[in-house]
ZASE-397431 format. One record per atom (N, C-alpha, C): chain; x, y, z. Coordinates in Angstrom, 1 decimal. Example, Ala and Ser with C-alpha at 12.3 -4.5 7.8 and 13.67 -1.06 7.14 Angstrom:
 kette      x      y      z
     A   13.2   -5.7    7.8
     A   12.3   -4.5    7.8
     A   13.2   -3.3    7.8
     A   12.8   -2.2    7.1
     A   13.7   -1.1    7.1
     A   12.9    0.0    7.9
***
This chain:
 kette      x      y      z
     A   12.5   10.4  -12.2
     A   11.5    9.9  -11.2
     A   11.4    8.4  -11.4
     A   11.3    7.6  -10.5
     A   11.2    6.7  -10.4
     A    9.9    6.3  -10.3
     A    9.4    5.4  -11.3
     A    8.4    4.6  -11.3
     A    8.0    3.1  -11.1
     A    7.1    2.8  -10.4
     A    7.0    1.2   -9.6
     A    5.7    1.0  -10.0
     A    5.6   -0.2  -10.5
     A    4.2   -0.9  -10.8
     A    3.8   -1.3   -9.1
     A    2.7   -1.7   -9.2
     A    2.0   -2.9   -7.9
     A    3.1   -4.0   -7.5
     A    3.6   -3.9   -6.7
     A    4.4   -5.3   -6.6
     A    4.3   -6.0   -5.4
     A    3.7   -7.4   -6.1
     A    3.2   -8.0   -4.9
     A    4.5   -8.8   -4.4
     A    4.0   -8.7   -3.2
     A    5.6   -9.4   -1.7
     A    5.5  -10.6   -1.7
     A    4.4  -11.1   -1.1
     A    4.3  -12.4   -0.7
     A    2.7  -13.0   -0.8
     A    2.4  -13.8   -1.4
     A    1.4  -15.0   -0.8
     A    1.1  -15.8   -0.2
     A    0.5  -16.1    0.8
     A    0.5  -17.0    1.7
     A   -0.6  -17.8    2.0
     A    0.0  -19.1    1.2
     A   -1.2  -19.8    0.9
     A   -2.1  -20.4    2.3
     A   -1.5  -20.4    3.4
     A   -2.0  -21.1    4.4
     A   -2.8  -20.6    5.3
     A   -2.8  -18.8    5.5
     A   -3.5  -18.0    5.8
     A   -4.5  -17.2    4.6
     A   -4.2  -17.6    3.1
     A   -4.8  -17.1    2.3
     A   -4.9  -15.7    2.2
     A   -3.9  -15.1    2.4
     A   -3.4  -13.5    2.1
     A   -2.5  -12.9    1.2
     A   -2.6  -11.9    1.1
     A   -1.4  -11.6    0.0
     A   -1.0  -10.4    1.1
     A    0.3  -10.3    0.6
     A    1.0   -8.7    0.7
     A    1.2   -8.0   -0.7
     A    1.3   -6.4   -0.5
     A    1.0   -6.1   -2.0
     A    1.9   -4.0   -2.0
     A    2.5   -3.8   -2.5
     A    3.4   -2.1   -2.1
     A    2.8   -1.6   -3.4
     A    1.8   -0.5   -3.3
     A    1.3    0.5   -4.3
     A    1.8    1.7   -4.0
     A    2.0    2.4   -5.0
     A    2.6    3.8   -5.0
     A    1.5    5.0   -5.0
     A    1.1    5.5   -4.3
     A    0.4    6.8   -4.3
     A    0.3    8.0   -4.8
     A   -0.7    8.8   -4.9
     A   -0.5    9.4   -5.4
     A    0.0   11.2   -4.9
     A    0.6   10.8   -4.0
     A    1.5   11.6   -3.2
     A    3.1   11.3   -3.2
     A    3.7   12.3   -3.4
     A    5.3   11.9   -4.1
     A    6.2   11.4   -3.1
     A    6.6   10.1   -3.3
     A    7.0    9.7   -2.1
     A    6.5    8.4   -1.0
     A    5.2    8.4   -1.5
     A    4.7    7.8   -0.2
     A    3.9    6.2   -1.3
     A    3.8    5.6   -0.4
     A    3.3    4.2   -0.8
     A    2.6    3.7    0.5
     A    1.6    2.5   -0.4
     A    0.3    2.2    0.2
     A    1.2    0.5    0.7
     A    1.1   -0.1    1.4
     A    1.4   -1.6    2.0
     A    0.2   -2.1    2.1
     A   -0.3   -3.0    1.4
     A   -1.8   -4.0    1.2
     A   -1.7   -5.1    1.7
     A   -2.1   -5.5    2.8
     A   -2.1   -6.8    3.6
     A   -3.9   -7.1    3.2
     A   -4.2   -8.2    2.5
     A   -5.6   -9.1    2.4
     A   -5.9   -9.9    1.6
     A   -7.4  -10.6    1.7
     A   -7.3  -11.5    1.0
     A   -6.7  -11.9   -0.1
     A   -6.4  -13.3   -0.1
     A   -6.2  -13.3   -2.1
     A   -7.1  -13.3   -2.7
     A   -8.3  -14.1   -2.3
     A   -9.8  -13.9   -3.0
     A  -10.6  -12.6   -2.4
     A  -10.8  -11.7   -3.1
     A  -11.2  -10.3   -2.6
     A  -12.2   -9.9   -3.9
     A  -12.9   -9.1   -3.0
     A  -13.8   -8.3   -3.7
     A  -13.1   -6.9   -4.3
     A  -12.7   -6.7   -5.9
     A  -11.4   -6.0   -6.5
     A  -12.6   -3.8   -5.7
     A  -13.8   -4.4   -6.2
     A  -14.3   -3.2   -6.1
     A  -14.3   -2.2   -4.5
     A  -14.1   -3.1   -3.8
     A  -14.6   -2.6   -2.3
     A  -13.3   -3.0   -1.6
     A  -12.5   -3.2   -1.9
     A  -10.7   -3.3   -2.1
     A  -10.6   -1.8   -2.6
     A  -10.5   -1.6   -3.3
     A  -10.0   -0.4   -4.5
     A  -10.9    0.8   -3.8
     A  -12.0    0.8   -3.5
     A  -13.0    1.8   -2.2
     A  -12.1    2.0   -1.2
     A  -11.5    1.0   -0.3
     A  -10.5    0.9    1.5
     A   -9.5    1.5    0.9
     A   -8.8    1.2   -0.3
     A   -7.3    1.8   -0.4
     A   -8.0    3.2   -0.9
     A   -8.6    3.9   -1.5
     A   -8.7    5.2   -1.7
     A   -9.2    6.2   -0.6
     A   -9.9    5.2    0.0
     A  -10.0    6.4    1.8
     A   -8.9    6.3    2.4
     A   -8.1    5.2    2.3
     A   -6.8    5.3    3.1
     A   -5.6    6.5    2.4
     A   -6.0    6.5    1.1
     A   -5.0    7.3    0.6
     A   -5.5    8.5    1.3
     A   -6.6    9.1    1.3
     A   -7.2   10.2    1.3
     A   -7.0   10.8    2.5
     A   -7.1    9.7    3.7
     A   -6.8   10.3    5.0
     A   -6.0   10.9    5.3
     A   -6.3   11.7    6.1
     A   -4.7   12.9    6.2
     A   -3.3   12.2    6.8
     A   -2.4   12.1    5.9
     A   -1.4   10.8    5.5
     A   -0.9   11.7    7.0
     A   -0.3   12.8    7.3
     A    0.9   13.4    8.1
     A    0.0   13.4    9.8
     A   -0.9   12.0    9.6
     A   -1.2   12.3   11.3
     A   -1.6   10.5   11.5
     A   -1.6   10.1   10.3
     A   -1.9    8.2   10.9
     A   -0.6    8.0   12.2
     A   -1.7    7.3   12.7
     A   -0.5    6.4   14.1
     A    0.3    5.0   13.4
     A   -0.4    4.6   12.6
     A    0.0    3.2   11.8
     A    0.7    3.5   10.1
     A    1.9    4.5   10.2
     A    2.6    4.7    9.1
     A    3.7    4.4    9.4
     A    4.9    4.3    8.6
     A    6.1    3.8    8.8
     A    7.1    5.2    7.8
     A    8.3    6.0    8.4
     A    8.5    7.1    8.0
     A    9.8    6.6    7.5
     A   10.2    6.3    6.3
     A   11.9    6.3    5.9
     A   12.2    7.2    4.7
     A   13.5    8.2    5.4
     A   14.0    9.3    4.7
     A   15.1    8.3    4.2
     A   15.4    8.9    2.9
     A   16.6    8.6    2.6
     A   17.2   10.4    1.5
     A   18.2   10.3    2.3
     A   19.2   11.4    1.9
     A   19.5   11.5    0.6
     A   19.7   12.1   -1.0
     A   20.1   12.1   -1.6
     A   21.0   12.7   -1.9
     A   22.6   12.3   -2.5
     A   23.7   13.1   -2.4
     A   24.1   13.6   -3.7
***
């Protein structure tokens, strides 16, 4: 099994955002973090746990990539 820390994509200093790919705790699936750089870590960390929580197999705003293993 493959394991991935937090890895952040990009910062952008001129809009003051980060991009950020967390791995969840559903096998397979990962969280994509677009927001501030200066953030509130506690009420951050609250949005990404409802988001996990929401019933992942019916968001309209998910992105679905299979890959085959041979």
């Amino acid at each position: 099994m493959l394991l991935l820390p937090p890895i952040s994509l990009s910062t952008n200093e001129l809009t003051r955002e980060q991009l950020a790919f967390k791995r969840t705790k559903f096998r397979g699936c990962f969280l994509l973090i677009r927001s501030p750089i200066a953030r509130d870590a506690s009420t951050w960390a609250e949005w990404e746990k409802e988001a996990i929580n929401l019933q992942i197999f019916d968001q309209w705003n998910k992105i679905d990539i299979e890959i085959d293993e041979y």
